[in-house]
C-alpha positions as CSV (number, residue, x, y, z in Angstrom):
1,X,-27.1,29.8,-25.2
2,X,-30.8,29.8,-25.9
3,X,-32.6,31.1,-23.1
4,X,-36.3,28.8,-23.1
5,X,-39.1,31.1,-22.1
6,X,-40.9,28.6,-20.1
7,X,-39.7,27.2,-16.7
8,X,-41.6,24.3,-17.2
9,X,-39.8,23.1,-20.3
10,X,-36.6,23.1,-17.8
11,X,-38.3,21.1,-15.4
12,X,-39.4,18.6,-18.0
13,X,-35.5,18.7,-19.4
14,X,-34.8,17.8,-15.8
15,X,-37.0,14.9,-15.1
16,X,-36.6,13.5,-17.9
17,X,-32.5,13.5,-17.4
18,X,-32.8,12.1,-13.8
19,X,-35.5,9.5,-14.9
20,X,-32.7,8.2,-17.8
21,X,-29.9,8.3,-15.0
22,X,-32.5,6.6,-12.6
23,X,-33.4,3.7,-15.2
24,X,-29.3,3.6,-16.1
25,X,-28.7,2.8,-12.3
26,X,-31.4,0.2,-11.9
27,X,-30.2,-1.8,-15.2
28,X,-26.6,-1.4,-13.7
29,X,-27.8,-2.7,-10.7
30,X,-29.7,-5.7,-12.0
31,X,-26.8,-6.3,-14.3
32,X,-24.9,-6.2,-11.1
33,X,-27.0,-8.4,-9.1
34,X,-26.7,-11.8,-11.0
35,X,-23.1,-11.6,-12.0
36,X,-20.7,-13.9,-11.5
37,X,-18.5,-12.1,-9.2
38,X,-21.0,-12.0,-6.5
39,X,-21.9,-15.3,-6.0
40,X,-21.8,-16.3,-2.7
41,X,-20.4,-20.1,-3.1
42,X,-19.3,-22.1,-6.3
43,X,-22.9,-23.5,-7.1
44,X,-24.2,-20.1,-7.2
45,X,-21.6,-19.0,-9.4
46,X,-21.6,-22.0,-11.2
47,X,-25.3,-21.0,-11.9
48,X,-24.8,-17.4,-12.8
49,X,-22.0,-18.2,-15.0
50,X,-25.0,-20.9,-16.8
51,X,-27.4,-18.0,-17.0
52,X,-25.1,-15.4,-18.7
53,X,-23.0,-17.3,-21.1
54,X,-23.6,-18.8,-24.1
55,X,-20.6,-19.7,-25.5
56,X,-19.3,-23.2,-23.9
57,X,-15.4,-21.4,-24.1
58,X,-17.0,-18.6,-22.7
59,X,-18.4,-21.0,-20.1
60,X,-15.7,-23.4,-19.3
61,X,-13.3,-20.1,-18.8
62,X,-16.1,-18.5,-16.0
63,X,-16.3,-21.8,-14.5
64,X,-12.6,-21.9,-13.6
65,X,-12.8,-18.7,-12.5
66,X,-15.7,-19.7,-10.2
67,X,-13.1,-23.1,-9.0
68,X,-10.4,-20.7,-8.4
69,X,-12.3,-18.2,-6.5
70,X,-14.3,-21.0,-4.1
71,X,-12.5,-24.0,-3.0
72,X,-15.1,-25.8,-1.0
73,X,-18.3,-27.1,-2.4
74,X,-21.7,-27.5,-0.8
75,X,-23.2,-30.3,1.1
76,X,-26.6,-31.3,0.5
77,X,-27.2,-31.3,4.6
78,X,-25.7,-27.8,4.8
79,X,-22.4,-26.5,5.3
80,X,-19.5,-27.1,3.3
81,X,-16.6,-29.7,1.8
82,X,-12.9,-28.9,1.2
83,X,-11.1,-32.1,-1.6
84,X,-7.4,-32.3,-0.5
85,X,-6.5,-34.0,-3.9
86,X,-2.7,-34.5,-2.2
87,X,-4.4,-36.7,0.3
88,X,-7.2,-37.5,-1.5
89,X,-9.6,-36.5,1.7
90,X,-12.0,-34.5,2.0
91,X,-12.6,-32.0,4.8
92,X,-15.6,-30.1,6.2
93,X,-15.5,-26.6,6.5
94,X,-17.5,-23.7,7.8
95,X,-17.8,-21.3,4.7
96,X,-16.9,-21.3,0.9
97,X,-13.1,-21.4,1.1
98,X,-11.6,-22.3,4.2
99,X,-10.8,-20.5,7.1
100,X,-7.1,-19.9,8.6
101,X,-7.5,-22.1,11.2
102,X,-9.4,-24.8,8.7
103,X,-6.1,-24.7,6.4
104,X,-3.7,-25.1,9.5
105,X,-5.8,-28.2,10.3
106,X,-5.4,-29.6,6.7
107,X,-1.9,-28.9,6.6
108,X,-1.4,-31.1,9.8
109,X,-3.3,-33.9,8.4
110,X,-0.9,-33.4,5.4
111,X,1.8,-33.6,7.3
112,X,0.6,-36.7,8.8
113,X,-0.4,-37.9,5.6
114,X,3.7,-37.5,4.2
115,X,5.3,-39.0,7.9
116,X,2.6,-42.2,7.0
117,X,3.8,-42.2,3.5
118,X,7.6,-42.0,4.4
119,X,7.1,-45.0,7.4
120,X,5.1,-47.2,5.2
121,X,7.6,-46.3,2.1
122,X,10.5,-47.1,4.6
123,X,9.1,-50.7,6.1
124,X,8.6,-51.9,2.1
125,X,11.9,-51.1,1.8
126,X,12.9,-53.4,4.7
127,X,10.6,-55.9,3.9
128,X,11.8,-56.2,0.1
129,X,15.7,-56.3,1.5
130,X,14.5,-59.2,4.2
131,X,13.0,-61.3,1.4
132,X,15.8,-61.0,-1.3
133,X,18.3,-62.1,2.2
134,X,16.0,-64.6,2.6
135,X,16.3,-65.7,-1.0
136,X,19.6,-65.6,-1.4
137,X,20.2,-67.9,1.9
138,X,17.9,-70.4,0.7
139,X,19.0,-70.7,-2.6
140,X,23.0,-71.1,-0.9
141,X,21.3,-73.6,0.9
142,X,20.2,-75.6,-2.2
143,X,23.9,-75.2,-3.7
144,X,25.3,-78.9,-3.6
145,X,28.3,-78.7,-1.6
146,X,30.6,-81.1,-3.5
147,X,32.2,-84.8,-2.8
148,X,32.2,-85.6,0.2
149,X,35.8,-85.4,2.3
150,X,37.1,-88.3,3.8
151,X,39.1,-87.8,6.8
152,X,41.8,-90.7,7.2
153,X,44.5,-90.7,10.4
154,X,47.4,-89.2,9.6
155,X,50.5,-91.8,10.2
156,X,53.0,-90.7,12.5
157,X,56.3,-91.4,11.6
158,X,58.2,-93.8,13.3
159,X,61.4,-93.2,15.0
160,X,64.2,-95.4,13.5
161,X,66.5,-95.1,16.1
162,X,64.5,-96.5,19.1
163,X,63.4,-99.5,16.9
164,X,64.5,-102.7,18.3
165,X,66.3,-104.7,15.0
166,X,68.9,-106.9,14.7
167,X,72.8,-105.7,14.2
168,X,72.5,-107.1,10.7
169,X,69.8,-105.2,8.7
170,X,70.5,-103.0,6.8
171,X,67.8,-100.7,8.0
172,X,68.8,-100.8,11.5
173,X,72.8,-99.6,10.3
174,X,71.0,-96.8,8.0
175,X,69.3,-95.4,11.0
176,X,71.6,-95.6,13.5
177,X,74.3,-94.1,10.8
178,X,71.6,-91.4,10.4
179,X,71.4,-90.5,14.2
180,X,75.1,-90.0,15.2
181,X,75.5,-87.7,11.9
182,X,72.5,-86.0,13.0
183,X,73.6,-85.6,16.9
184,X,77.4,-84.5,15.9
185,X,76.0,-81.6,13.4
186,X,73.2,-80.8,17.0
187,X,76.1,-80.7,19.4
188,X,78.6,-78.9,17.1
189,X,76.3,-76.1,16.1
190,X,75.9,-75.6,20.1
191,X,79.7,-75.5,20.7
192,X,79.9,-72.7,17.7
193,X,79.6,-68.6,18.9
């Protein structure tokens, strides 16, 4: 190595290489500051994201980034807002992104959300199966129901035998003739085993 004669040309080396290190650190730093990555809430990155990009793909791919690093957005009086787009609801929450306890409470309303869903689902149901009953027994109801029947006493037949006629008709000799066969075939099947 060359051996430099002068101590002071070493010291000057030396400045000058911790004064370019120096400067290198400070530009990192203020490189550092405004990026993207730590922004404190959506808007901020949103912003940062604005200020560093110029292309708009460039652009629209940081701002995803920034809507899937931050889920809450920021209220004009302070604080922050959580969109459940499942319930279509939105929720106020303490920081950025919510909390633990924040999502537990979301999750609940969810849940309430889906039982209100399933009970109003269920009572349509219901109500659609009442009116097509309905329907349907009205429109039986309108169905002509054909001629009308005529209900006429039946005529009981008359018992020959115990009709009072003369010895001469011929009627009278039919039906008694039809009684004695009928009472000798009765009182033989009783006399058979």
């Amino acid at each position: 190595m060359y051996r430099l004669a002068d101590g002071s040309v070493r010291r000057r080396f030396f400045v000058f290489v911790l004064g370019a290190l120096l400067g290198l650190f400070a530009m990192w730093l203020g490189l550092r500051g405004s990026s993207p990555e730590l922004a404190q809430d959506f808007e901020e990155c949103v912003e940062l994201v604005r200020a560093n990009t110029a292309s708009k793909n460039g652009l629209s791919a940081s701002v995803t980034d920034c809507n899937v690093r931050f889920a809450g957005r920021r209220k004009v009086d302070g604080g922050y807002t959580y969109y459940d787009f499942m319930q279509d609801r939105h929720f106020d929450i303490v920081g950025p992104n919510p909390t633990a306890e924040e999502r537990k409470q979301i999750d609940r309303a969810y849940m309430g959300y889906l039982d209100a869903q399933m009970r109003e689902t269920v009572s349509a149901e219901l109500a659609r199966r009442q009116n097509e009953q309905l329907r349907a027994d009205m429109e039986n109801a309108r169905q002509p129901l054909g001629p009308p029947i005529v209900l006429t006493p039946a005529k009981r037949p008359v018992d020959r035998s115990k009709a009072h006629c003369g010895d001469d008709s011929l009627s009278c000799r039919w039906a008694k003739f039809s009684t004695v066969v009928k009472n000798a075939f009765a009182s033989s099947s009783k006399t058979k085993p």
